[in-house]
ChimeraX commands (.cxc) that place a marker at each C-alpha (Angstrom):
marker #1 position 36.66,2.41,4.10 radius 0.5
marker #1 position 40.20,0.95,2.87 radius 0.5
marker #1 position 42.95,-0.37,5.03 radius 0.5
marker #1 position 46.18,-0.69,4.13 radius 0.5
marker #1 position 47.59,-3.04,6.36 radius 0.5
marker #1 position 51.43,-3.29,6.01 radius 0.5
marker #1 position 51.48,-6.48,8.47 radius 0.5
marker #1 position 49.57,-9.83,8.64 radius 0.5
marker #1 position 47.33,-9.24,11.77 radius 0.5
marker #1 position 44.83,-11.46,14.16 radius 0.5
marker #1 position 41.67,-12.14,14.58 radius 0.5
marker #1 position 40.72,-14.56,17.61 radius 0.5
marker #1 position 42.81,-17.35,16.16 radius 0.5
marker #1 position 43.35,-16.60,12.54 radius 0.5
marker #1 position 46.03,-14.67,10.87 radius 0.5
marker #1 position 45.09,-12.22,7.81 radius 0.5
marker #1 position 47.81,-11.29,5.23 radius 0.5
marker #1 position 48.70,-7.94,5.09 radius 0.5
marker #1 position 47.36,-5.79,1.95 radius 0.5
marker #1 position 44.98,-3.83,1.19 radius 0.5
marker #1 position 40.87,-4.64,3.07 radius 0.5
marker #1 position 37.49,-3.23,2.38 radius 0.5
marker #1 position 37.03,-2.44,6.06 radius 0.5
marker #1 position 33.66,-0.99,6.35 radius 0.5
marker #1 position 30.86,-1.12,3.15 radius 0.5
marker #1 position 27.32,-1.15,3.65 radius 0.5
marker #1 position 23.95,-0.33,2.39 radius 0.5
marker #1 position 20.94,0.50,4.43 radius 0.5
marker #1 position 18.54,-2.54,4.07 radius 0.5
marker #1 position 15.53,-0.92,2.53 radius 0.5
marker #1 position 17.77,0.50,-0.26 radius 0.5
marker #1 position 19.40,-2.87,-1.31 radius 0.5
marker #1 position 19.08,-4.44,-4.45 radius 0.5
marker #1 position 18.90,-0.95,-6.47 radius 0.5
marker #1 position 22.74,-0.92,-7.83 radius 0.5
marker #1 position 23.88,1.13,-4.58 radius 0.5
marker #1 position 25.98,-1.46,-3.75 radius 0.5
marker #1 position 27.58,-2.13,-7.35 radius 0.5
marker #1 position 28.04,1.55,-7.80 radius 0.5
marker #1 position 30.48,1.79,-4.21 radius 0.5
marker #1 position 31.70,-1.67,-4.62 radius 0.5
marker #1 position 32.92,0.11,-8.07 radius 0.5
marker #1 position 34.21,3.15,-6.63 radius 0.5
marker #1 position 36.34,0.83,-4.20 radius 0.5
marker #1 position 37.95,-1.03,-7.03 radius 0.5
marker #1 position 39.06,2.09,-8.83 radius 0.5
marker #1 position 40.34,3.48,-5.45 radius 0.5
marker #1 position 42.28,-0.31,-4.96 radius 0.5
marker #1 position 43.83,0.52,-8.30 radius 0.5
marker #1 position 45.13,4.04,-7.59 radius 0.5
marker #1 position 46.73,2.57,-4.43 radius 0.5
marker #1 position 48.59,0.10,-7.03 radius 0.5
marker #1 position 47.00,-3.08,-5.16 radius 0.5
marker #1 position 47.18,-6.28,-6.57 radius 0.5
marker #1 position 44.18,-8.02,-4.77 radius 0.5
marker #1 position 41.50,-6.33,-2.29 radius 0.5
marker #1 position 40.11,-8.66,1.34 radius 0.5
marker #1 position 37.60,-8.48,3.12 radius 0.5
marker #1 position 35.69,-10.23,6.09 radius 0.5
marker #1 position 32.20,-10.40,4.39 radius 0.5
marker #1 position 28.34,-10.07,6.33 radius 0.5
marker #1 position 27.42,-13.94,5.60 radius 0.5
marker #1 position 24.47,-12.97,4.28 radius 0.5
marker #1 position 26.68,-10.29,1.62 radius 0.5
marker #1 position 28.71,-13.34,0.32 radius 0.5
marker #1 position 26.86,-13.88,-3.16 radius 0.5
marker #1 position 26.71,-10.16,-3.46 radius 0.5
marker #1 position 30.89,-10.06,-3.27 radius 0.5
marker #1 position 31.20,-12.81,-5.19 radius 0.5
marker #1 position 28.77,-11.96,-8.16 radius 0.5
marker #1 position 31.54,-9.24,-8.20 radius 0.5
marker #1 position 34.19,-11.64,-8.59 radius 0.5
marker #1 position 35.72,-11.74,-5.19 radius 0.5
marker #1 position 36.59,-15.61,-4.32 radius 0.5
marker #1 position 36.09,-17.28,-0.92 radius 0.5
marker #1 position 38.80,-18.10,0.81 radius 0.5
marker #1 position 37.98,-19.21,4.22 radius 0.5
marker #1 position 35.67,-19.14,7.42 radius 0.5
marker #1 position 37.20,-17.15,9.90 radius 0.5
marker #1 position 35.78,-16.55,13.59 radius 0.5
marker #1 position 33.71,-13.96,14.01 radius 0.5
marker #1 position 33.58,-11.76,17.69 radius 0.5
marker #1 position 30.30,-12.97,18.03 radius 0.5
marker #1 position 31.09,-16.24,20.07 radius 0.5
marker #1 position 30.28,-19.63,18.28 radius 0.5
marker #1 position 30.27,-17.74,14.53 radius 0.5
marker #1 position 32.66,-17.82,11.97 radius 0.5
marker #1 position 32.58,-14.58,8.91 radius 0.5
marker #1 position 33.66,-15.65,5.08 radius 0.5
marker #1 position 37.28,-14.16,4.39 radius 0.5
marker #1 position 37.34,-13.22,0.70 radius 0.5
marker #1 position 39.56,-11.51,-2.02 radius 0.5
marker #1 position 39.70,-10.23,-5.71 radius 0.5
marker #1 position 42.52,-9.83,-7.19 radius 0.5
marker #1 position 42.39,-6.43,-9.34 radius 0.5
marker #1 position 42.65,-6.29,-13.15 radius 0.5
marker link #1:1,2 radius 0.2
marker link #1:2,3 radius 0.2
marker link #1:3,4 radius 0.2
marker link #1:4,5 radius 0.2
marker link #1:5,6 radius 0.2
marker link #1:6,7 radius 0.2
marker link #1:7,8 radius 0.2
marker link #1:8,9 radius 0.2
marker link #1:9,10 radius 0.2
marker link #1:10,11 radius 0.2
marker link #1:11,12 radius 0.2
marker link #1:12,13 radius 0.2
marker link #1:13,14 radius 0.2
marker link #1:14,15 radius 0.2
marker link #1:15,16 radius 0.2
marker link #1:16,17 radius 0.2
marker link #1:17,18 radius 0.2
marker link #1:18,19 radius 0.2
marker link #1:19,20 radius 0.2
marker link #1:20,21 radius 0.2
marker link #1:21,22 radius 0.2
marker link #1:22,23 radius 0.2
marker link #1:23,24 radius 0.2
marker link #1:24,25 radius 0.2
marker link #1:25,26 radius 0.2
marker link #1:26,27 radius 0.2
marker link #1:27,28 radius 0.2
marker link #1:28,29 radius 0.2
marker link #1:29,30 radius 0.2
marker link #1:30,31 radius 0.2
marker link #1:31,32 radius 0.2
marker link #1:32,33 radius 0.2
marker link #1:33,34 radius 0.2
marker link #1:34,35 radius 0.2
marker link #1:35,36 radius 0.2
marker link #1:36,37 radius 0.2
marker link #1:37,38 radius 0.2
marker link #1:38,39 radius 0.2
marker link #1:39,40 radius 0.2
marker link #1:40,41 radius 0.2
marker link #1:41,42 radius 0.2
marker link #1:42,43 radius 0.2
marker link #1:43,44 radius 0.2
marker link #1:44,45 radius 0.2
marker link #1:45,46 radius 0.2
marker link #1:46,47 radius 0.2
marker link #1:47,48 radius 0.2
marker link #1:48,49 radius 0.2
marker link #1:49,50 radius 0.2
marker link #1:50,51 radius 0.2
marker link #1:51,52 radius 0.2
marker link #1:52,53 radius 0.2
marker link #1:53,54 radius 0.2
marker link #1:54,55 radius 0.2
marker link #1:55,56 radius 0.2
marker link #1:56,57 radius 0.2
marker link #1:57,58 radius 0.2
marker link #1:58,59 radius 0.2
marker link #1:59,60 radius 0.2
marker link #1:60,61 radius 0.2
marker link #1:61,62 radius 0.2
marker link #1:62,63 radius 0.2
marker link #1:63,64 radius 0.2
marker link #1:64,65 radius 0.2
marker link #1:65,66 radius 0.2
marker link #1:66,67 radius 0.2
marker link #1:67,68 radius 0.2
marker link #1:68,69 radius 0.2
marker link #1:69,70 radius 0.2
marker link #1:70,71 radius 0.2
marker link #1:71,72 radius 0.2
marker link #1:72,73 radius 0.2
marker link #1:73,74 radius 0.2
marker link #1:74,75 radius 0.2
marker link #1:75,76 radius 0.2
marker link #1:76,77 radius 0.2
marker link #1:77,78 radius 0.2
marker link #1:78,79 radius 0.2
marker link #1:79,80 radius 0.2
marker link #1:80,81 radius 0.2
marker link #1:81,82 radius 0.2
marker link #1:82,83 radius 0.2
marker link #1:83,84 radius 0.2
marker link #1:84,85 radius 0.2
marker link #1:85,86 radius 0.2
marker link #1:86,87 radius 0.2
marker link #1:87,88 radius 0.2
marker link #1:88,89 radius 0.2
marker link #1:89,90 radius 0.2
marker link #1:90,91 radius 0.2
marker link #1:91,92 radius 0.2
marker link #1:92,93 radius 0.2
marker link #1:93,94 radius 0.2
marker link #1:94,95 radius 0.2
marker link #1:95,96 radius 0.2
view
């Protein structure tokens, strides 16, 4: 899912810029790694473009980060994760 958030917002002690997020993306583990991904990820960009956004964040799965970024999106920072003692990668892409 998208979010458009109009206002920078928290999470634990961290403040994300407002804009539009890939909130919720995944693939079910035994069907990774057959274009599934690339083919929503794709579907998500067009969408980001419709809305007239100029860049797309998200807080990534750790273990998703080289699949985001082989797509372009950039890291940007560690941010804390709920899960006590953790920290998630915040990324972006800016749209073309």
């Amino acid at each position: 899912s998208l979010v458009n958030r109009r206002d920078s917002w928290s999470v634990a002690t961290s403040v994300l810029a407002a804009g539009i997020w890939l909130d919720h993306m995944f693939v079910e583990p035994p069907w990774i790694g057959r274009g599934i991904g690339s083919r929503l990820l794709a579907a998500v960009l067009v969408q980001c473009r419709a809305m007239g956004a100029e860049c797309v964040y998200l807080l990534a799965d750790p273990h998703a980060r080289g699949f985001y970024e082989k797509h372009g999106f950039e890291y940007v920072r560690e941010v804390p994760s709920s899960i006590a003692g953790r920290t998630t990668p915040l990324l972006r892409k800016t749209i073309d």
